[in-house]
C-alpha positions as a Markdown table, in Angstrom:
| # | Residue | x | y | z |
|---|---|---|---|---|
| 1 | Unk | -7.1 | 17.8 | 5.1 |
| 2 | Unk | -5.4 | 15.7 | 3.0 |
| 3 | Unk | -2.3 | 17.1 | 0.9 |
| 4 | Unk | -2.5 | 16.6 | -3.1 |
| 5 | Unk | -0.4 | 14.7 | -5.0 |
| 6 | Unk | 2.8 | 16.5 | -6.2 |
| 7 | Unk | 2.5 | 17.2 | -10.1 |
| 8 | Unk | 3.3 | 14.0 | -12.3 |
| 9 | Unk | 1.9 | 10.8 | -13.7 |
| 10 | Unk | -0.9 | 9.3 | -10.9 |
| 11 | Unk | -0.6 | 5.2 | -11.5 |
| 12 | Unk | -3.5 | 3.9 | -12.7 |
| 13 | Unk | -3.8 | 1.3 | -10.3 |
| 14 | Unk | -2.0 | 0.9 | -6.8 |
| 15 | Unk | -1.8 | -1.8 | -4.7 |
| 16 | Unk | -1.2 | -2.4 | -1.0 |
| 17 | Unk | 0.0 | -5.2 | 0.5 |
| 18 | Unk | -0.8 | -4.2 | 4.1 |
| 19 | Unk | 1.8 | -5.6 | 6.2 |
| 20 | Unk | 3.2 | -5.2 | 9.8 |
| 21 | Unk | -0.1 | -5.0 | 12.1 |
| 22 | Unk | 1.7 | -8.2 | 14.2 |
| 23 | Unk | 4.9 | -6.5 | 14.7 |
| 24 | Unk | 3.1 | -3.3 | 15.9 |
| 25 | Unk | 1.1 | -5.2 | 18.0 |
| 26 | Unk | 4.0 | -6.7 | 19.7 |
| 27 | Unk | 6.0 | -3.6 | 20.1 |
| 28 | Unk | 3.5 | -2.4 | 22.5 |
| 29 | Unk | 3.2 | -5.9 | 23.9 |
| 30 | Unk | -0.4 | -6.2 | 23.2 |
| 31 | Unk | -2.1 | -9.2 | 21.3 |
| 32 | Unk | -1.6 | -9.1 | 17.8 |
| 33 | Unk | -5.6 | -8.3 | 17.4 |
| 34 | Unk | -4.8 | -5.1 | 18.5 |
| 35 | Unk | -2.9 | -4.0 | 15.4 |
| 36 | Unk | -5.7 | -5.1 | 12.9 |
| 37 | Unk | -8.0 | -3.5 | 15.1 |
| 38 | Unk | -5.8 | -0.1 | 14.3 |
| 39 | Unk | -5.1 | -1.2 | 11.0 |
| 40 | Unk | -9.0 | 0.5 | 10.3 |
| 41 | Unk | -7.8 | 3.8 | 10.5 |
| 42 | Unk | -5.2 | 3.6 | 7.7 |
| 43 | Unk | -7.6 | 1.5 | 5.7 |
| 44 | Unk | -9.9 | 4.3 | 5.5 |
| 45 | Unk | -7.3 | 7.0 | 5.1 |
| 46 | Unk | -5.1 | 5.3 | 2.1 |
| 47 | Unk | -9.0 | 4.9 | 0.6 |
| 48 | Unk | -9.4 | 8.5 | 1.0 |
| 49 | Unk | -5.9 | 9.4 | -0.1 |
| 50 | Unk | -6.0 | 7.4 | -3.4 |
| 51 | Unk | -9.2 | 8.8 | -4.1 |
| 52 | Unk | -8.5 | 12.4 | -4.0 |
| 53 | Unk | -5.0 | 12.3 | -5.2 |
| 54 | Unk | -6.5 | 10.6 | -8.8 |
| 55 | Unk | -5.9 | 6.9 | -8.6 |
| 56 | Unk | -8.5 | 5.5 | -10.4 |
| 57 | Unk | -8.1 | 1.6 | -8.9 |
| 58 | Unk | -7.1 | 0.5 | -5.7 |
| 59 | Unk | -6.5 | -2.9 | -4.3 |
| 60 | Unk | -6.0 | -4.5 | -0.9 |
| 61 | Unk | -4.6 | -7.3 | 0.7 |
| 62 | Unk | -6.5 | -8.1 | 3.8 |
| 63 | Unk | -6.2 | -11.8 | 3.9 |
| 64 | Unk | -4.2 | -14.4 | 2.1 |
| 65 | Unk | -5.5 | -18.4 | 1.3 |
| 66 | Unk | -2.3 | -19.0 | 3.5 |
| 67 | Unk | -3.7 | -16.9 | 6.2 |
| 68 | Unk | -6.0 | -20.0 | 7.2 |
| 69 | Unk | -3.1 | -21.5 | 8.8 |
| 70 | Unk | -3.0 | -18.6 | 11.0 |
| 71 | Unk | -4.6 | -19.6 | 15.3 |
| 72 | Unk | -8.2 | -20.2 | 14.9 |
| 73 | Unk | -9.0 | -17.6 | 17.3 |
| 74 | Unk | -7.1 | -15.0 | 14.9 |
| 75 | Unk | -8.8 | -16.1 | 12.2 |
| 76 | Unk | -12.2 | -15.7 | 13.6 |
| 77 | Unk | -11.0 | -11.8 | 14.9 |
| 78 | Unk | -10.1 | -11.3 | 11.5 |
| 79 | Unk | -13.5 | -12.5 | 9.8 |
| 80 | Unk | -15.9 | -10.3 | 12.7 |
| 81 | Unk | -13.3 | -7.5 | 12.3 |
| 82 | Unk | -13.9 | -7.4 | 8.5 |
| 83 | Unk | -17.7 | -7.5 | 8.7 |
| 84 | Unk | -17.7 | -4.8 | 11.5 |
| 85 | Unk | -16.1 | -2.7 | 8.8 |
| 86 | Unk | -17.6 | -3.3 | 5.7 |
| 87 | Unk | -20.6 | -2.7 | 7.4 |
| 88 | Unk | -19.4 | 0.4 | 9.3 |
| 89 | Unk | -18.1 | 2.4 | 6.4 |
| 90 | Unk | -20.3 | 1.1 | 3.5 |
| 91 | Unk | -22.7 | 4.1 | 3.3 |
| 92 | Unk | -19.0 | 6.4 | 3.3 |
| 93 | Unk | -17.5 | 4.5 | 0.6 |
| 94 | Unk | -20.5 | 4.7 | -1.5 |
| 95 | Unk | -21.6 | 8.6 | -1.0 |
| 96 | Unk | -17.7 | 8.6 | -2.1 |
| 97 | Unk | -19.0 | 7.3 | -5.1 |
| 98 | Unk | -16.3 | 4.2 | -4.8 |
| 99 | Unk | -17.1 | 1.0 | -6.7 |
| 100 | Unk | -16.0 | -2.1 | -4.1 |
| 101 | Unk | -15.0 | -5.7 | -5.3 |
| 102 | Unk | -13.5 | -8.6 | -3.8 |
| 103 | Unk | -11.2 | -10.4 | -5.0 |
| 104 | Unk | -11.3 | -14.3 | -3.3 |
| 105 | Unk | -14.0 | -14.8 | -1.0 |
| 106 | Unk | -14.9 | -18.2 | -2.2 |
| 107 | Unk | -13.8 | -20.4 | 0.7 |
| 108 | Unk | -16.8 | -21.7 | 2.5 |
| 109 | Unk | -15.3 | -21.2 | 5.8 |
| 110 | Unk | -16.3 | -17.2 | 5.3 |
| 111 | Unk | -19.0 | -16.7 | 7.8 |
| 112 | Unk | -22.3 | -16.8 | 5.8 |
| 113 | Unk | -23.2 | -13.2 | 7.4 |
| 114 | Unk | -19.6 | -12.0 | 5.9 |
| 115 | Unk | -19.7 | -13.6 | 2.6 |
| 116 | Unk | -23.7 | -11.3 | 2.2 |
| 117 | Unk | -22.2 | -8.3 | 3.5 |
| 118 | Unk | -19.0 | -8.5 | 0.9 |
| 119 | Unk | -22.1 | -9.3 | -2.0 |
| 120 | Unk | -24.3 | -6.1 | -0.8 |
| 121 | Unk | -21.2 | -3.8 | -0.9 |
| 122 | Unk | -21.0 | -5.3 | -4.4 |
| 123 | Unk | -24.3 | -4.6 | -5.1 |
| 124 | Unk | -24.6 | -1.2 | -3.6 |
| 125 | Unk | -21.6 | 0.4 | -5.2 |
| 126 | Unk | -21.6 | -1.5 | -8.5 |
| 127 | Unk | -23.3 | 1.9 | -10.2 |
| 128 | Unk | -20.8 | 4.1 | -9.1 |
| 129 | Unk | -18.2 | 5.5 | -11.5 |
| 130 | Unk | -15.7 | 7.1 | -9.1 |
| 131 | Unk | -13.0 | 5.2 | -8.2 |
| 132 | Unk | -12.8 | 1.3 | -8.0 |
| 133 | Unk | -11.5 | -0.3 | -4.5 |
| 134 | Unk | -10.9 | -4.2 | -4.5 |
| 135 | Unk | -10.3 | -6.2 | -1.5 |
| 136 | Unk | -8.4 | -9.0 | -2.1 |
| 137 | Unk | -10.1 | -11.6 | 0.9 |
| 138 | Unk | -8.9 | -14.9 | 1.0 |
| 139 | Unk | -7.0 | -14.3 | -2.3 |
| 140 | Unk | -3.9 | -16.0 | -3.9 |
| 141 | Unk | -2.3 | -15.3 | -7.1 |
| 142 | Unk | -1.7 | -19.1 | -7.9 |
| 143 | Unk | -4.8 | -19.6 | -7.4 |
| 144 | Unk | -6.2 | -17.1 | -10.1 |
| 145 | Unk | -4.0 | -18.3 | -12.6 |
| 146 | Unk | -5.2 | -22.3 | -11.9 |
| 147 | Unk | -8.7 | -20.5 | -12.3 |
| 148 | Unk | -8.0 | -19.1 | -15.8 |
| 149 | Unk | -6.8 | -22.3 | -17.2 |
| 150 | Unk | -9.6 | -24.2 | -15.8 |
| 151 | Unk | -12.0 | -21.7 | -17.3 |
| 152 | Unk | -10.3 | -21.7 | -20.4 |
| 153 | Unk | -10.4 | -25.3 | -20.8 |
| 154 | Unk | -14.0 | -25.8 | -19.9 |
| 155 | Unk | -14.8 | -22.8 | -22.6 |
| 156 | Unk | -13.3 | -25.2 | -25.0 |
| 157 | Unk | -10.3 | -22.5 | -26.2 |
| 158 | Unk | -8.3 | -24.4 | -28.5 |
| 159 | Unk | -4.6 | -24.3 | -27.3 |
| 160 | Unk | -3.3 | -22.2 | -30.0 |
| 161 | Unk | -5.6 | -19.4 | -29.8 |
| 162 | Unk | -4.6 | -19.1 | -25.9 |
| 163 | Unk | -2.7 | -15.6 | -25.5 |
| 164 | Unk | -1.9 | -13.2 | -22.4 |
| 165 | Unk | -4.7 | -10.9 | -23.9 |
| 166 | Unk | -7.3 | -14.4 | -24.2 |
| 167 | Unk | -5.4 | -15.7 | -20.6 |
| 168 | Unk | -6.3 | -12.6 | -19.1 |
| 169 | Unk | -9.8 | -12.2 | -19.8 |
| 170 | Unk | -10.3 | -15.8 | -17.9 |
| 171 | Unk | -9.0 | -13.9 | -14.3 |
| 172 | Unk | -11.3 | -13.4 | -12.1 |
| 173 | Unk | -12.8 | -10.1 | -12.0 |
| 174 | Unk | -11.1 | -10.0 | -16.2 |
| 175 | Unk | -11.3 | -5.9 | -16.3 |
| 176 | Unk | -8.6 | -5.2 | -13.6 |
| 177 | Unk | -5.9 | -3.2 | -15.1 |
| 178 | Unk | -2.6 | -3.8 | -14.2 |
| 179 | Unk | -1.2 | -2.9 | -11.6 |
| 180 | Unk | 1.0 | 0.6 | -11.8 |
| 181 | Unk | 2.3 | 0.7 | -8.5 |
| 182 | Unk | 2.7 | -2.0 | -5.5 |
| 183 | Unk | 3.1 | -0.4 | -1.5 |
| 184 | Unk | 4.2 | -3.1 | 0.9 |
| 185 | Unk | 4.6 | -2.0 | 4.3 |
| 186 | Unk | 6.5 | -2.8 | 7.3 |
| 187 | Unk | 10.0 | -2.9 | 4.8 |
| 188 | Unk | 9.4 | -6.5 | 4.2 |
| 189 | Unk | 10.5 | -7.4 | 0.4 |
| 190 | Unk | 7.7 | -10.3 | -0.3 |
| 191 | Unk | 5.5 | -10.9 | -3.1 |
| 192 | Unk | 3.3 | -13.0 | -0.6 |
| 193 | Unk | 1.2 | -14.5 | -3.8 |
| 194 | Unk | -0.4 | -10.9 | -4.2 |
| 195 | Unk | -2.4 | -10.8 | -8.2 |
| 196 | Unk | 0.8 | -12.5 | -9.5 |
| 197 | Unk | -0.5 | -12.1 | -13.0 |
| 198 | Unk | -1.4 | -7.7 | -12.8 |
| 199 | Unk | 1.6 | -6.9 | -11.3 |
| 200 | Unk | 4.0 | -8.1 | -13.5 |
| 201 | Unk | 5.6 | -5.0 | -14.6 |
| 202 | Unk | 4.7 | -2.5 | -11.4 |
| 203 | Unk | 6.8 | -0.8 | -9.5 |
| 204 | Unk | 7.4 | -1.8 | -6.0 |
| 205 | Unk | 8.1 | 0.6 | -3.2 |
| 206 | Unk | 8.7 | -0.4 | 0.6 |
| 207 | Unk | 8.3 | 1.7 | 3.0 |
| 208 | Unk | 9.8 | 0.5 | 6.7 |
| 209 | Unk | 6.5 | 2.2 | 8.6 |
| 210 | Unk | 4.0 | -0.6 | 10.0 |
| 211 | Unk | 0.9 | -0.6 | 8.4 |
| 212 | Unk | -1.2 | 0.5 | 11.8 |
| 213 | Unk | 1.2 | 3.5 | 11.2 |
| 214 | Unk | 0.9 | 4.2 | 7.8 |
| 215 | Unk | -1.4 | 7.6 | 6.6 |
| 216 | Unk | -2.2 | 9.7 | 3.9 |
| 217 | Unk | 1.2 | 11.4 | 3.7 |
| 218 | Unk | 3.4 | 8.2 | 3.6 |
| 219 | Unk | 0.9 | 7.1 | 0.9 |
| 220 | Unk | 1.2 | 10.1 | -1.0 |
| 221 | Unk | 5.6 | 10.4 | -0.7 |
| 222 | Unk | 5.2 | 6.4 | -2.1 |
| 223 | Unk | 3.0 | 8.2 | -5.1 |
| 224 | Unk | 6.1 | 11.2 | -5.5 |
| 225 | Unk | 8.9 | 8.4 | -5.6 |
| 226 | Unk | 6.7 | 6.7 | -8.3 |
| 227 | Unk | 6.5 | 9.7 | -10.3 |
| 228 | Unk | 10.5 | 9.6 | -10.2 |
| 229 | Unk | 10.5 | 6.8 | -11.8 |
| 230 | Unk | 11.2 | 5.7 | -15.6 |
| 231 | Unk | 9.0 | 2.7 | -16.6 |
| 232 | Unk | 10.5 | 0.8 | -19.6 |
| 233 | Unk | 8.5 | -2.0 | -19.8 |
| 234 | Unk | 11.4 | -4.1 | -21.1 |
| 235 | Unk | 12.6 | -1.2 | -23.3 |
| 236 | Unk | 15.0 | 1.7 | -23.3 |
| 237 | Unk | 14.2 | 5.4 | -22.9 |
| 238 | Unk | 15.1 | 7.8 | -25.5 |
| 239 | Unk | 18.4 | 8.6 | -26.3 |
| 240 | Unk | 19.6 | 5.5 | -23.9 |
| 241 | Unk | 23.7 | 4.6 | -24.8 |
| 242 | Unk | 24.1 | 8.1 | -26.9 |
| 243 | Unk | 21.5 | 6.8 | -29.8 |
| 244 | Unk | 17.6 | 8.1 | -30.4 |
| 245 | Unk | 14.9 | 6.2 | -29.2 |
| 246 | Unk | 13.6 | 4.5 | -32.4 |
């Protein structure tokens, strides 16, 4: 059973950079397949722990446009790994009434087999109303925001009329909300090219546990140390220097 989250704002959208299955790996001197092949276990339990605890969005970072430099023979683990579990847990994620997106998957080296697995889950879930899981696959936040200005100039937007609010809507997949809250495991302090454009005011927390380690509980302390928090947005909170918030 997983516990609830303790009483306080639930971000809106959290995001997980899931990092550390190589190190894990190699503290047990096995191949570094080995900790992707655990990562599935905290996949499934973060999904679950999100979901019950109130989050209404939550996004993944399985694998990076830089992660093509990785060994071939990684690579290819990584792409029969991913189809093994989309395919696996599908019917779980939509009886949990979870919408599933990808964010990427454009690059033609996908597997053809993967690339119609990620559009049925698409497909299958798209009705659903619960909440919204995106897995960002072969995803990089430069890469969005060449995207949007290429779409905004073949729309024809004059220059002038161009805003964050017009910018925005030319993103791929345009009706993310920010992000509220950004998890990177293994205590590495990276950005890694992760939706450079939604989290540009979230709040970052890094916890030093592997991600093959990582489970409901850690996930739901990094939602306690969130609610701790005082988001300003560039602002001050009331009463801030001895004078009332105007």
């Amino acid at each position: 059973m997983i516990p609830e989250a303790r009483q306080g704002t639930v971000p809106r959208h959290v995001a997980c950079v899931m990092d550390g299955n190589g190190r894990w790996a190699a503290q047990r001197s096995q191949p570094r397949t080995s900790g992707h092949r655990a990562a599935e276990t905290t996949v499934i339990d973060v999904i679950e722990a999100a979901r019950t605890s109130g989050v209404q969005w939550l996004s993944l970072y399985a694998f990076s446009t830089e992660n093509w430099r990785r060994p071939s023979q990684e690579v290819d683990f990584l792409m029969q790994l991913v189809r093994r579990v989309v395919r696996k847990h599908a019917p779980l994620l939509h009886a949990r009434g979870i919408r599933c997106r990808f964010l990427g998957a454009s690059d033609p080296r996908i597997p053809g087999p993967l690339a119609r697995d990620f559009a049925d889950l698409t497909t299958l879930t798209e009705a659903n109303r619960g909440m919204t899981l995106t897995v960002a696959f072969d995803h990089g936040g430069r890469g969005d925001i060449v995207e949007a200005a290429r779409s905004l100039i073949r729309a024809g937007v004059p220059a002038d009329d161009v805003d964050e609010q017009c910018f925005a809507a030319h993103l791929p997949v345009p009706d993310t909300p920010d992000v509220d809250l950004v998890i990177r495991t293994s205590g590495e302090q990276r950005i890694s090219n992760f939706m450079l454009w939604q989290v540009a005011y979230a709040e970052w927390i890094f916890p030093s546990v592997l991600w093959p380690d990582f489970r409901a509980p850690h996930f739901l302390e990094c939602l306690h140390t969130y609610q701790q928090r005082s988001r300003r947005f560039g602002g001050v909170t009331p009463h801030a220097n001895g004078e009332p918030h105007p």
